[in-house]
C-alpha positions in Angstrom: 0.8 13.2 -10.3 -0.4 15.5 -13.3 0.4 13.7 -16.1 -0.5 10.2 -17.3 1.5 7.1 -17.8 3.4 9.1 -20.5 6.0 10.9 -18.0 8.3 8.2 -17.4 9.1 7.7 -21.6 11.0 10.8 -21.2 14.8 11.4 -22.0 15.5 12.8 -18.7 16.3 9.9 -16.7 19.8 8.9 -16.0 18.7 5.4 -14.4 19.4 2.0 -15.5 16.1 1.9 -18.3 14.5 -1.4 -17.5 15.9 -2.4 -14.2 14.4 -4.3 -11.8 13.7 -2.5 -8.3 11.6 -4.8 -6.2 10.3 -4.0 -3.0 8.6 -7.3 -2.0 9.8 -9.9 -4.8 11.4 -12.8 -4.3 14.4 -13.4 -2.1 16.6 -14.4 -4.6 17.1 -12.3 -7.3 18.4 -15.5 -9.6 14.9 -17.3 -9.4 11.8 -16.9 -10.7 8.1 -17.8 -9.3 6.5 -17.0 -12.9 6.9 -20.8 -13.8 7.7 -20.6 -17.3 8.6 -23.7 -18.3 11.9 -23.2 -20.3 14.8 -20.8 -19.2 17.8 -19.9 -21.3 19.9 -18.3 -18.3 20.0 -19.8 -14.7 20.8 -15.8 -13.7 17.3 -14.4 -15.1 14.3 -14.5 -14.8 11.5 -15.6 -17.4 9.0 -13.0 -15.4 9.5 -10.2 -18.1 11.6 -9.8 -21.0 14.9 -12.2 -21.9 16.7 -9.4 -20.2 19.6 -10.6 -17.9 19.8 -9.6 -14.0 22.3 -7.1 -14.8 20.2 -3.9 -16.5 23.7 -1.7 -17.2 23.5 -2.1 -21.3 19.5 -1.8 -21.3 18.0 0.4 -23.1 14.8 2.8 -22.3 12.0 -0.3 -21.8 14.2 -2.5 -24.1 13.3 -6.2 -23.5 16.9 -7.3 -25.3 18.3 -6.0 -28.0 21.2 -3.8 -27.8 21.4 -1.9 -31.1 20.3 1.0 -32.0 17.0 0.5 -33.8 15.5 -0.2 -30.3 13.7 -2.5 -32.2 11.4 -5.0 -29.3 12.5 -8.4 -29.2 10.0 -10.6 -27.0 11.7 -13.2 -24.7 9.3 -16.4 -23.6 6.3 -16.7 -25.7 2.9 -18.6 -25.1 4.2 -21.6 -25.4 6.9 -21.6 -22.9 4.2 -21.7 -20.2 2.5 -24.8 -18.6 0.0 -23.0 -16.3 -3.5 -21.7 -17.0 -3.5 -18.2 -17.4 -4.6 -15.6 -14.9 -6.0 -12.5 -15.1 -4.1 -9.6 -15.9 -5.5 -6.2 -15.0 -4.4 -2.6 -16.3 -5.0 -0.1 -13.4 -5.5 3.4 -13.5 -5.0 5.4 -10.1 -5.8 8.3 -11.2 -4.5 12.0 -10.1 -2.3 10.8 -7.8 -3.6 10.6 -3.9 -5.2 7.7 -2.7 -9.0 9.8 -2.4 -8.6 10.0 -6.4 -8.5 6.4 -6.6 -11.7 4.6 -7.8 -13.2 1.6 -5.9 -12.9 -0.5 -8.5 -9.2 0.5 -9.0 -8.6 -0.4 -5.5 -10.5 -3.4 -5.5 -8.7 -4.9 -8.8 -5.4 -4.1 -7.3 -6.8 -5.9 -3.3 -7.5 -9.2 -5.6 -4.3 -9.1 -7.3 -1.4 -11.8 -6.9 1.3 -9.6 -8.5 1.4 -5.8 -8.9 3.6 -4.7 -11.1 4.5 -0.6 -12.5 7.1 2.4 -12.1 8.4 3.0 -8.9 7.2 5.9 -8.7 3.4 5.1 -9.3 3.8 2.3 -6.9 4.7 4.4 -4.3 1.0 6.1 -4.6 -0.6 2.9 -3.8 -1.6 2.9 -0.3 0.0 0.7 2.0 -3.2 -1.4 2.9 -3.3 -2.2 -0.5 0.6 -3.1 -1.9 0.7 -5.3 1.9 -1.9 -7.5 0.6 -0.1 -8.4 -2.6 2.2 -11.6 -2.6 4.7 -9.6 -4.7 4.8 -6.2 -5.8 7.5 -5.6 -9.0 8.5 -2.3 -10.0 11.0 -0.4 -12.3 12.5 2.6 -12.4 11.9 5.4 -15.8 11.7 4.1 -19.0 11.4 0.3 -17.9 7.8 0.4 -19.4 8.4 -2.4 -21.9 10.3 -5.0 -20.0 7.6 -3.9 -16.6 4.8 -4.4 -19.4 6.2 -7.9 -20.6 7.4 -8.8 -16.9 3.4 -8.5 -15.6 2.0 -10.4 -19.3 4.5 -13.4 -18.6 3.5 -13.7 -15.2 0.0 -13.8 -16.3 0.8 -16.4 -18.4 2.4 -18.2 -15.6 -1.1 -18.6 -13.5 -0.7 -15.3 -11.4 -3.3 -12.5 -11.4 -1.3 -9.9 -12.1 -2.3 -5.6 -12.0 -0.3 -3.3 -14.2 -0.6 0.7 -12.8 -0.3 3.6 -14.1 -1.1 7.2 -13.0 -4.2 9.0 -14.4 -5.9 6.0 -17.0 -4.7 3.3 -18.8 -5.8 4.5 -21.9 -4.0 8.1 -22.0 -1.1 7.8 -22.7 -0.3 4.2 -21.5 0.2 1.1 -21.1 -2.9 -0.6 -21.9 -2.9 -0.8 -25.7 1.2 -2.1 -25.4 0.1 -4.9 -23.2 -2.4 -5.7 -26.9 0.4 -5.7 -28.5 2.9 -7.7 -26.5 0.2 -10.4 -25.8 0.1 -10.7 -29.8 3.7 -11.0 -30.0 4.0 -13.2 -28.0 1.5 -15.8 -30.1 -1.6 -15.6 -27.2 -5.0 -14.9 -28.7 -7.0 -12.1 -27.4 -9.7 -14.9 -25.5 -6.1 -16.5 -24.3 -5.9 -14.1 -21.3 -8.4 -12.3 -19.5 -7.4 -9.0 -20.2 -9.4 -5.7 -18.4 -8.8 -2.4 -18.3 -9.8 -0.2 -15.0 -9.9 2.9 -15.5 -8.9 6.4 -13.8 -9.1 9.9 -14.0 -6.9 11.1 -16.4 -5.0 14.3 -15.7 -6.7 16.5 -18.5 -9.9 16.2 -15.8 -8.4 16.1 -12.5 -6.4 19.2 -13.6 -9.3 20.9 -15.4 -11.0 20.1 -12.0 -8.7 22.8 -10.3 -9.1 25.5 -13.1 -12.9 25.6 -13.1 -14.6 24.9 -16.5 -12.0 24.8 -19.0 -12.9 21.5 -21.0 -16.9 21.7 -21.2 -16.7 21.7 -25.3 -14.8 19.7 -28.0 -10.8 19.4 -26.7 -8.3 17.5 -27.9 -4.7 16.3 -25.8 -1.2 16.6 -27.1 1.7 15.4 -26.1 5.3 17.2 -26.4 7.1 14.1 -25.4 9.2 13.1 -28.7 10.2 10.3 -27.3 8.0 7.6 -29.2 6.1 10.6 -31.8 8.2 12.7 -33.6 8.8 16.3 -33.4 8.2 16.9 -36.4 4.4 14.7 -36.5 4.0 16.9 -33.1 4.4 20.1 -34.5 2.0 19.2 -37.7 -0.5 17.7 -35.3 -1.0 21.0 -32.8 -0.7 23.3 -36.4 -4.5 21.3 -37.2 -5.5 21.6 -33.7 -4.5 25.2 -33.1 -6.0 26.0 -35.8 -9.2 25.3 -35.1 -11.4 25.7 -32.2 -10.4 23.2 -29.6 -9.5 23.4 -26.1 -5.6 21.7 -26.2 -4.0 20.0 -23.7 -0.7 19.9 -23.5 0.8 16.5 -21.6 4.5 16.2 -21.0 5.6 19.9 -21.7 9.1 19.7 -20.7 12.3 18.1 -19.1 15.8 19.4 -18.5 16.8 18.0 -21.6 13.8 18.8 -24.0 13.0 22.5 -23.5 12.8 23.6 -27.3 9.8 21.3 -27.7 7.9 23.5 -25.6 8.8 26.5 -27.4 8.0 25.4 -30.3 4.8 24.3 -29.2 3.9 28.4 -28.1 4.8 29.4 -31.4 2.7 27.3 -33.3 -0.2 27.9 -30.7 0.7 31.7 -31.1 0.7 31.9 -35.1 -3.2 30.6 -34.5 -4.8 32.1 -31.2 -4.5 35.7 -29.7 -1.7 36.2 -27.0 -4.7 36.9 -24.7 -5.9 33.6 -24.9 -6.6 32.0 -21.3 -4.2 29.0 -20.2 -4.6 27.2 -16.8 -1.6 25.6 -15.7 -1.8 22.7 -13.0 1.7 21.1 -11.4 1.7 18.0 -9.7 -2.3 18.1 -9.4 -3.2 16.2 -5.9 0.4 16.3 -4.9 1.6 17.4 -1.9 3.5 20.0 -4.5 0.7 21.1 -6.1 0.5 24.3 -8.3 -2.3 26.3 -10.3 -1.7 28.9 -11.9 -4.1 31.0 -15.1 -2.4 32.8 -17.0 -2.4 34.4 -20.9 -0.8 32.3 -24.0 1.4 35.2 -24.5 2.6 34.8 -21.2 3.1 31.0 -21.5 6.5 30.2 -23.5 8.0 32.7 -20.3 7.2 30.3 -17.6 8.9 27.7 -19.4 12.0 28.0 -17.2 9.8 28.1 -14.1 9.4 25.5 -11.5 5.5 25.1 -12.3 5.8 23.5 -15.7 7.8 20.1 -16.3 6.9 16.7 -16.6 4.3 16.6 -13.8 2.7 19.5 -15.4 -0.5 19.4 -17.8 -1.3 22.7 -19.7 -5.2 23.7 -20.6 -5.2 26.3 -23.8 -8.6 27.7 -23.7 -10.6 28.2 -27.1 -11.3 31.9 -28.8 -14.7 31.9 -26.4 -12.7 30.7 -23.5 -12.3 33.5 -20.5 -11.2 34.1 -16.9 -13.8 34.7 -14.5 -13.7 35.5 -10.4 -10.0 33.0 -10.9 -11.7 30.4 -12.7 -11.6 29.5 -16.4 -14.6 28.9 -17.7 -15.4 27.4 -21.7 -19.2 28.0 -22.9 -20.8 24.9 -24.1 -23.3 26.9 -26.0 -26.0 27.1 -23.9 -26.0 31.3 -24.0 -27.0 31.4 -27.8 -30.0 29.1 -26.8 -31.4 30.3 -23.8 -31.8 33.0 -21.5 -30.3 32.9 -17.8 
């Protein structure tokens, strides 16, 4: 998959947010191997958030509150749990094919107890690997917070426990809201031995496929307004735009947030010349890939085409930025210093 982590915030989804949809956990849906020592409802589990087994009312990645604010409430804390902690691991797999995987990505998720993401990442993992896990535990879109609490609380129960995530924990992810939840939840940052593995984000594995596009100074954006606001989006790609970076674009569009994307070509239009190079990469190392260079003028028209949506990653070339035999190529500089 093109894009990081980020794809599954999106407003798209018509699933049950925060659901549990496990492929290899326990029997019975009503108990709980995390082993925290105090439960408040015989029904749930004290695995993840105080969310009950029933996911109708949740909200995107909401661990159990039910207004509106979608304000976090954390359910078992440190000191609900009797074990030593184990190890808990964020993953990156990278692009999206099991050859984009690192070794030590494969090797952190082979030593695992627990594996725990989005359904849809899990599904990338090779079989060798999820087979050799004592429980995999996965969630459907937007379950990222109540998936991100589910793997830190069964940390905290003893188990070694991997959290993936496409592309690298970092971009876009989940590694800096595991941080937070930990906190939260009273541990101390020597409490849990925390690591992050990481992968190759999509800006690289798609720039990979264009040729050179990202060989100077570049700078990512997202168009996903689902935790940024439009409005912070739209100030943040006026500075960028505006000056000369190679942009890329993560999370350009969904069936239900198309006018972000068009206002992101007319900001990138009222700074950079409609000829302006853009390489477009769909589903990069899926079986559905698509590449495609093209001109920013031409850009905002493809918007209603099958090659841009949330699998998508966009590279906006700079004002030195060109197109040469189907490749995009950036300088880094070197022609104004020697001669070749």
């Amino acid at each position: 998959m093109s894009t990081d982590t980020n794809a599954e915030t999106d407003d798209e989804s018509t699933s049950n947010c925060g659901s549990t949809s496990t492929t290899e956990t326990t029997a019975e849906s009503s108990s709980s191997t995390c082993g925290a020592s105090s439960t408040t409802d015989d029904s749930s589990s004290n695995c993840g958030a105080s969310s009950s087994s029933s996911s109708s009312g949740s909200k995107c990645g909401a661990s159990s509150s039910e207004d509106e604010s979608h304000e976090q409430e954390v359910g078992a804390t440190v000191a609900d749990f009797d074990a030593d902690p184990g190890q808990l691991t964020a993953v990156g797999l990278g692009p999206g094919h099991a050859e984009g995987m690192t070794e030590r990505a494969k090797t952190a998720l082979l030593e695992a107890d627990h594996i725990v993401g989005y359904t849809t990442y899990i599904e990338l993992i090779p079989d060798e690997i999820t087979e050799q896990a004592d429980e995999i535990y996965d969630t459907p879109m937007c379950g990222e917070v109540s998936r991100t609490e589910e793997s830190i609380d069964r940390t905290l129960a003893g188990n070694d426990v991997a959290i993936v995530g496409s592309g690298d924990p970092n971009v876009y992810a989940l590694a800096g809201l595991a941080l937070e939840i930990l906190e939260s939840k009273g541990a101390t940052a020597s409490m849990v031995e925390f690591d992050v593995v990481p992968g190759v984000p999509a800006a690289q594995s798609c720039a990979a496929r264009l040729g050179a596009p990202l060989v100077n100074d570049t700078v990512s954006v997202s168009l996903s307004d689902h935790l940024v606001p439009m409005p912070e989006i739209e100030s943040r790609l006026h500075a960028v735009a505006s000056e000369n970076f190679t942009i890329t674009i993560y999370n350009p569009w969904s069936r239900k947030r198309r006018e972000n994307f068009e206002k992101c070509c007319e900001i990138l239009l009222a700074h950079r010349d409609p000829e302006t190079p853009v390489g477009i990469v769909h589903g990069a190392g899926r079986e559905d890939e698509q590449v495609l260079i093209t001109e920013l003028g031409e850009l905002e028209d493809l918007g209603e085409s099958e090659i841009i949506d949330m699998t998508t990653t966009i590279l906006v070339g700079t004002e030195d930025s060109y197109v040469w035999d189907d490749r995009m190529v950036t300088p880094r500089g070197y022609e104004t210093k020697y001669d070749y």
